[in-house]
C-alpha positions as CSV (number, residue, x, y, z in Angstrom):
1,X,23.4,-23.2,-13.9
2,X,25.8,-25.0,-16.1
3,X,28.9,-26.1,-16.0
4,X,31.9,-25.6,-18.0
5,X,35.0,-28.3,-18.9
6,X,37.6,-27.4,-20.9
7,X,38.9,-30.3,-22.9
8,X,42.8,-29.7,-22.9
9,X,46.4,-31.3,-24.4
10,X,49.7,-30.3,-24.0
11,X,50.5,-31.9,-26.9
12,X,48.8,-32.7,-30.4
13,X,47.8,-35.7,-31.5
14,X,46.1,-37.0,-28.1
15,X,42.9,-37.7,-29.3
16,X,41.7,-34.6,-27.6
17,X,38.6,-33.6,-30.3
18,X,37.4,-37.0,-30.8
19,X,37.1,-37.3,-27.2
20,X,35.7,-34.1,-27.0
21,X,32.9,-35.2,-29.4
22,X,32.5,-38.2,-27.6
23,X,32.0,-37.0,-24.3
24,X,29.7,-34.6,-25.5
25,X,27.6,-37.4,-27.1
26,X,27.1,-39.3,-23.8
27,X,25.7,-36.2,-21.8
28,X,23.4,-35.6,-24.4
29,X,22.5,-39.4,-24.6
30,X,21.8,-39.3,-20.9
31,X,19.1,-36.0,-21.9
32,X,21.5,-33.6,-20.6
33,X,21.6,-30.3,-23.5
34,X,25.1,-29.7,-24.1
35,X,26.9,-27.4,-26.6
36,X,30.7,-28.6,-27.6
37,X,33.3,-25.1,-28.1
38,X,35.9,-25.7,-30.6
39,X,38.2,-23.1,-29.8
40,X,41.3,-23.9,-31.8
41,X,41.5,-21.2,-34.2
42,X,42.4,-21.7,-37.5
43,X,42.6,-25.5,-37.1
44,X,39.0,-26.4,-36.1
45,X,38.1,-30.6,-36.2
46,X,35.2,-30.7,-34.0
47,X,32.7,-30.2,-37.2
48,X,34.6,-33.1,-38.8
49,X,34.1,-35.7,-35.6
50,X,30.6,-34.5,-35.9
51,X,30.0,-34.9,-39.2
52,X,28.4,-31.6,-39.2
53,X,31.1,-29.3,-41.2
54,X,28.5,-28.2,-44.1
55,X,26.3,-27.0,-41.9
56,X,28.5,-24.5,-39.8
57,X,27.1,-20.8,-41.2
58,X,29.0,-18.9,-37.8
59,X,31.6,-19.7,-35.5
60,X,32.5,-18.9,-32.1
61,X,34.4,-15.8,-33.3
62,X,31.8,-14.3,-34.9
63,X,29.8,-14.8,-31.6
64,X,32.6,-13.2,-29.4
65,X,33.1,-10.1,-31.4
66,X,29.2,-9.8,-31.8
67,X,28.8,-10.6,-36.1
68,X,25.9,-12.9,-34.7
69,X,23.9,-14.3,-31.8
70,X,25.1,-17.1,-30.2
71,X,21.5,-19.0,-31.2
72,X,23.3,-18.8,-34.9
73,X,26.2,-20.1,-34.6
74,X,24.7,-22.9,-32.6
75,X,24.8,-26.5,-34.8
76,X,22.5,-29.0,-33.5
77,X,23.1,-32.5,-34.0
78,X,20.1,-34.4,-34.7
79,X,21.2,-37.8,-33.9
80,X,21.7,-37.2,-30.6
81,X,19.2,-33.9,-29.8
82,X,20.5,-32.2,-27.2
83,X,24.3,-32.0,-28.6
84,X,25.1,-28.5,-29.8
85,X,28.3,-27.4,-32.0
86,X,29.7,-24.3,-31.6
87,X,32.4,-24.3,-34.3
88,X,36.2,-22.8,-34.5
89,X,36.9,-20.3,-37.3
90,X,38.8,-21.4,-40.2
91,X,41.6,-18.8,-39.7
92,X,43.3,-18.1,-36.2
93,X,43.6,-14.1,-36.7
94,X,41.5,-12.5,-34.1
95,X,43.8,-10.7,-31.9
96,X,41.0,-8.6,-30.3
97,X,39.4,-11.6,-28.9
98,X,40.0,-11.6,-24.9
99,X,39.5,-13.7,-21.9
100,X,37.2,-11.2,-20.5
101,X,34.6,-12.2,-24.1
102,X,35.2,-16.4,-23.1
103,X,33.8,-15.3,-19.8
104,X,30.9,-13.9,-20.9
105,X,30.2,-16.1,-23.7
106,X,30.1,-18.9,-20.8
107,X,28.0,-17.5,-18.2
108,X,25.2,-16.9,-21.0
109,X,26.0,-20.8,-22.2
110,X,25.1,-21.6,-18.8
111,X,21.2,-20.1,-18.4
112,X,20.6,-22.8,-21.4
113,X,23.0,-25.6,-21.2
114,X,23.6,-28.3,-19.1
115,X,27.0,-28.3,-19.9
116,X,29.5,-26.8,-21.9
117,X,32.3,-28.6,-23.6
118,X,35.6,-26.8,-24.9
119,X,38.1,-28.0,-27.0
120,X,41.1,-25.9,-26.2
121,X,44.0,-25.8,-28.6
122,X,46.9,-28.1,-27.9
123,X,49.6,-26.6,-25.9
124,X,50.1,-24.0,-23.9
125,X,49.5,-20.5,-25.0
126,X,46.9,-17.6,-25.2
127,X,44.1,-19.5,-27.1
128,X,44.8,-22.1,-24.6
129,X,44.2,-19.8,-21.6
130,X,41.8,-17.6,-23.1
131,X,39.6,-21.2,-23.4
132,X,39.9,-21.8,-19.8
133,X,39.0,-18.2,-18.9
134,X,35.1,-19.2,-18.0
135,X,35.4,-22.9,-16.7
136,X,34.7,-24.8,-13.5
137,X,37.2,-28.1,-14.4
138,X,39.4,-29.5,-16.6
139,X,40.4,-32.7,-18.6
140,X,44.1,-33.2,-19.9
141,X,43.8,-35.6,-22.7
142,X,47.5,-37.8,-22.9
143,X,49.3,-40.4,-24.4
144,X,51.5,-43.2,-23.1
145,X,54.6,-40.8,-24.8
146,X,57.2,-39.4,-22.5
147,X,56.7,-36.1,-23.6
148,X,53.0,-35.9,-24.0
149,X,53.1,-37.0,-20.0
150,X,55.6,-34.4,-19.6
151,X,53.2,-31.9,-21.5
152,X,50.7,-32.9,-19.5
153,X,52.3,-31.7,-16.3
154,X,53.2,-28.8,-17.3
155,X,49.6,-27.8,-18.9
156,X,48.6,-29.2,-15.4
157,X,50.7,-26.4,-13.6
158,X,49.6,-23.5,-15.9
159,X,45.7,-24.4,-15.5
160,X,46.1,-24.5,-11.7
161,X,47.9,-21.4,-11.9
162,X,44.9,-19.7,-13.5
163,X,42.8,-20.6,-11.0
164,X,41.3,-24.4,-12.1
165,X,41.9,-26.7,-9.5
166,X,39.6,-29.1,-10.3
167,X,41.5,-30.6,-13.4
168,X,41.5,-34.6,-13.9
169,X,43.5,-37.0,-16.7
170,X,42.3,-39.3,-19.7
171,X,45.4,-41.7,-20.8
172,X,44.4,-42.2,-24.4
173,X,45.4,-44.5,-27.0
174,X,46.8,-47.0,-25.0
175,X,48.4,-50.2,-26.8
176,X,49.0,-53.3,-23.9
177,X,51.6,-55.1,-26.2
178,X,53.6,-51.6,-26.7
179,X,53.4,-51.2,-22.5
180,X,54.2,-54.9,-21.9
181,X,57.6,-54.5,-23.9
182,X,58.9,-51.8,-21.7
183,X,59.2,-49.3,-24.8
184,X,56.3,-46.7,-23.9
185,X,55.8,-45.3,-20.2
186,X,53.3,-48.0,-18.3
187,X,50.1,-46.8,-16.3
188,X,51.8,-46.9,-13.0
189,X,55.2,-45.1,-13.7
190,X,52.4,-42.5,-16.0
191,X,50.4,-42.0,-12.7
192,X,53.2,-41.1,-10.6
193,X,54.7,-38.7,-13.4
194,X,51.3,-36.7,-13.3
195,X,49.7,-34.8,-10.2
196,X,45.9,-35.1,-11.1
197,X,43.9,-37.8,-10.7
198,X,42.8,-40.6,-14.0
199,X,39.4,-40.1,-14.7
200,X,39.9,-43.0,-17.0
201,X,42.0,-45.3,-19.7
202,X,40.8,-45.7,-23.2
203,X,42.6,-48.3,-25.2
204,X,43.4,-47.7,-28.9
205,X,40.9,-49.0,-30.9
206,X,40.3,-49.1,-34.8
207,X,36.8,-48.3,-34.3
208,X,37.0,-45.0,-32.5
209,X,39.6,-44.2,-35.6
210,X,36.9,-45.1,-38.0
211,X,34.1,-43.6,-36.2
212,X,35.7,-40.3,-35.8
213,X,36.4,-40.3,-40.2
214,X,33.1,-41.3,-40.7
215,X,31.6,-37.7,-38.5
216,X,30.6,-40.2,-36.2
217,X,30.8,-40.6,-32.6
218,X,31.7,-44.2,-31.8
219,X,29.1,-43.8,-28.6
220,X,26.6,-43.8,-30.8
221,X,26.2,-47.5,-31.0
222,X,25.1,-48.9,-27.7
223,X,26.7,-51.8,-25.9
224,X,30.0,-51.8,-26.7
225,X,32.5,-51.7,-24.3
226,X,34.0,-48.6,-26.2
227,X,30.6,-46.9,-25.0
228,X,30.5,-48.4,-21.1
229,X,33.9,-47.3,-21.0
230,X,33.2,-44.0,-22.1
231,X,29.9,-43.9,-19.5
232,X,32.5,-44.5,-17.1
233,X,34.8,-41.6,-17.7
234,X,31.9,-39.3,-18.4
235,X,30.8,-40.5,-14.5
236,X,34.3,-39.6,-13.0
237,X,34.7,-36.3,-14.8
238,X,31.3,-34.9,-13.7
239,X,31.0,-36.1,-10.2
C-alpha cells in the first residue's frame, strides 16, 4: 500500500510547490511510482514546476466529483517515468467537494502508487484540511520569517488535531549572511519556536529559482549538492 504526505505551509511564499515537485522527482528517480496532488484550488502551480501545464485535460476535481477516471486526469512526466501529476482546477468553486471524496480518492491512489504527494493550500482552512483528510504524515514547508515560523506552529497544532501526528519541518530559503546579521530568526532560536522535528535545511539558491521557471525540477541534474541535499531530506521524511 502507499503512502500519503501532504506537503503543507502556513504561509505563502515558502517554496512549498517547488518542493513538492522536487520531492516527487527523487522518489521517482529512486524507481518508486509517485503521483504529486495539487490541491490548491483555483491557484494551481504544480503543472508550471513541472513544465507539464499544456498537457493537463482533467484535474483532481473532475476526479472527485466523478466527470472522469482518475487514469485521465493522471499527467505522466516522461523525464522522470514514474512521476505522475494530478493537477488543481483553475477555479476554487467546488463547495460539494468533502473530506470523505480525499479519502477515497487516496486509498484507490494507494493500490497503484508508491506514494502520493499533496500540495495543500497555504494556510489553514477547509481546502487545507480537506487535503490532509487521507494522509499518513506531513511536511510544513517554512521560512527563516517570524511569522511563517509562527504559521508553522500553528498549522502544526491544527494537523495534529486532525489526527497526523507524524508531521516533520523543511526550513526553506535560508540566506547565512541574512542569519549572521541577527535580522531573520537563526536555525537554533527557529528549532526551539517549532514542536516537530527538521527533516532538513535548504539554502536559497538561484538555481532552484531558475529550475522551477524553466518546468524543471532542479533534481534533475545529478551531482549537485542541491540534489544530495534533497536525497537527504527525501531520506528523513520517508523513514
Amino acid at each position: 500500500m502507499g503512502k500519503v504526505i501532504l506537503i503543507a505551509s502556513g504561509k505563502g511564499g515558502t517554496g512549498k510547490t517547488v518542493f513538492t515537485a522536487n520531492a516527487g522527482a527523487i522518489l521517482a528517480q529512486r524507481g518508486h511510482k509517485v503521483v504529486l496532488i495539487d490541491m490548491d484550488m483555483g491557484l494551481r502551480n504544480l503543472d508550471l514546476c513541472l513544465g507539464l501545464e499544456d498537457r493537463v485535460v482533467y484535474d483532481v476535481a473532475d476526479v472527485l466529483t466523478g466527470l472522469c477516471r482518475i487514469k485521465q486526469a493522471l499527467v505522466r512526466d516522461k523525464r522522470f517515468g514514474n512521476l505522475f501529476l494530478m493537477s488543481s482546477p483553475p477555479s476554487s468553486k467546488h463547495a460539494d467537494i468533502t473530506p470523505l471524496h480525499m479519502k477515497v480518492l487516496c486509498k484507490k491512489l494507494r493500490n497503484n502508487f508508491d506514494y502520493i504527494l499533496i500540495d495543500a493550500p497555504a494556510g489553514i482552512n477547509d481546502t487545507v484540511l480537506m487535503s490532509a483528510a487521507g494522509a499518513d504524515s506531513a511536511v510544513i514547508i517554512t521560512v527563516p520569517e517570524h511569522a511563517a515560523i509562527r504559521d508553522a506552529d500553528i498549522l502544526y497544532a491544527v494537523l495534529k488535531e486532525h489526527g497526523i501526528t507524524d508531521i516533520k519541518y523543511v526550513l526553506n530559503k535560508v540566506r547565512s549572511d541574512l542569519i549572521s546579521t541577527g535580522f531573520v530568526p537563526g536555525i537554533n532560536e527557529i528549532s526551539r519556536k517549532l514542536r516537530p522535528t527538521m527533516a532538513g535545511i535548504i539554502q536559497y539558491d538561484d538555481n532552484i529559482h531558475i529550475a522551477s521557471n524553466n518546468g524543471l525540477p532542479v533534481v534533475f541534474k545529478k551531482g549537485t549538492y542541491i540534489e544530495e541535499n534533497f536525497n537527504k531530506i527525501v531520506d528523513r521524511i520517508i523513514e
